[in-house]
N, C-alpha and C positions, 0 to 999 in steps of 0.2 A: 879447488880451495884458493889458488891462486887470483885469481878473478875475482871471487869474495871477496877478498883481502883490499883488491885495489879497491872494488866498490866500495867497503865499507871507507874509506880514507877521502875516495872520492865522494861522500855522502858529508864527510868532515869539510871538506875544502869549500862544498855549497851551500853550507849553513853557514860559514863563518863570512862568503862573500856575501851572503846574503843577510846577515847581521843576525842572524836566529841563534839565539844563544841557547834557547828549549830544545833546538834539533840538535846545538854542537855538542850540547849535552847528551842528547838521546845517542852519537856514536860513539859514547865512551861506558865501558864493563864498569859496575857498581864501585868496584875496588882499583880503579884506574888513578896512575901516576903521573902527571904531566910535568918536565921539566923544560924551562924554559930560562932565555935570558936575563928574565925578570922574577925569576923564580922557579920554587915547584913546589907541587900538591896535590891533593884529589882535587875533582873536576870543581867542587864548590870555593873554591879559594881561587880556585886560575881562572873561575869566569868572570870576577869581576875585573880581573886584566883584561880579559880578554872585550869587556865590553867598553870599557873606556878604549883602550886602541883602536876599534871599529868606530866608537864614536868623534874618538880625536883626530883620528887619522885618514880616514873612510879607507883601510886597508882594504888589499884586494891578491889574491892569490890565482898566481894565471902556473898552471902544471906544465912544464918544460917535460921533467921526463919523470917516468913511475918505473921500480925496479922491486918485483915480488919474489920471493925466497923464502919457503916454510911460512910459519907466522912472520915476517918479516916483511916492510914495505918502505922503501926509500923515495922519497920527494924531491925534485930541484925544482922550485918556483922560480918566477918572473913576481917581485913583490912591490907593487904599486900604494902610491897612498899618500894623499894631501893633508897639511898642518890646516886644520878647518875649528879645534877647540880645542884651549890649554890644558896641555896635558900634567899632570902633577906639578902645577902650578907655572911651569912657563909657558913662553909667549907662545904665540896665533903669530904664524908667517904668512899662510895662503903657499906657501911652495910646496909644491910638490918632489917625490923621491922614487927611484929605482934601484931595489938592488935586488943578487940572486939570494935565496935562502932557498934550508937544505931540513927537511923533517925526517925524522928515521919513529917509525912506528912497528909495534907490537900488536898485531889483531890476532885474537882468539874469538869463534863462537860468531862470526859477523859483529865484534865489539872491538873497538881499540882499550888496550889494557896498558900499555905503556905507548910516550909518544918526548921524545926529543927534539929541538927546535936550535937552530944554529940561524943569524941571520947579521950580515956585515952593519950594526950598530951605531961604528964609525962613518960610515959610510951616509947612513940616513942621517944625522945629524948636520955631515957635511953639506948635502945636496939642502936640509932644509934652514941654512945658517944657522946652524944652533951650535952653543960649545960641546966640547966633548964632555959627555958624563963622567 
C-alpha cells in the first residue's frame, strides 16, 4: 500500500511538470480537498490556479525526498520556475527562482483525497524582484 501511495503522488508530480491539468486531475478522489497558499477547494477551483502558475511560471517539481505512512505521503521538492507571463496582473521579469516546498498528502484507493502545500512565498518573490504580497 505504501508504494501505491507514493505512486499515486508520483503520478501527481508528473502531470503538473508536465502541464497536464486532465491527468492532475485524474490523481485526485471525486470528493478531494486541496489547500494551498493561494487557497483551497475541490480539484475544479484549484485548477485554475494551478494553470496559470504552470503557465506564468513554467513551475517545475524536482522530489528531494518522499516519506509514506498509512494513507499518508510527505513531499520535500527542489521548486524551480521562471516569471515568463504576468501573473494576476504583475510584471514579466524573465528571473528566475529556487526554493524547497513541502506537500503533505492523503491517498485512499490510488487517489489523493486530501493534499497540503507549504512553499517559502517570500522567498520567490525575492529571487524574482517582486514586492512582497
Amino acid at each position: 500500500m505504501l508504494q501505491e501511495n507514493k505512486a499515486a503522488v508520483l503520478r501527481y508530480v508528473e502531470a503538473f511538470n508536465r502541464g497536464d491539468l486532465d491527468a492532475l486531475s485524474d490523481t485526485f478522489a471525486a470528493d478531494a480537498l486541496i489547500y494551498g497558499v493561494l487557497g483551497w477547494g475541490e480539484v475544479e477551483k484549484v485548477k485554475p490556479i494551478w494553470r496559470d502558475l504552470i503557465r506564468c511560471f513554467q513551475f517545475n517539481l524536482q522530489v528531494e525526498s518522499m516519506v509514506a505512512e498509512g494513507d499518508v505521503v510527505a513531499v520535500r521538492y527542489t521548486e524551480r520556475g521562471k516569471s515568463v507571463v504576468s501573473f494576476r496582473g504583475g510584471p514579466v521579469t524573465g528571473r528566475s527562482f529556487e526554493v524547497t516546498a513541502m506537500e503533505w498528502f492523503e491517498v485512499r484507493d490510488g487517489r489523493i483525497r486530501r493534499r497540503w502545500g507549504a512553499r517559502d512565498s517570500a522567498a520567490i518573490f525575492q529571487q524574482m524582484g517582486l514586492p512582497p504580497a
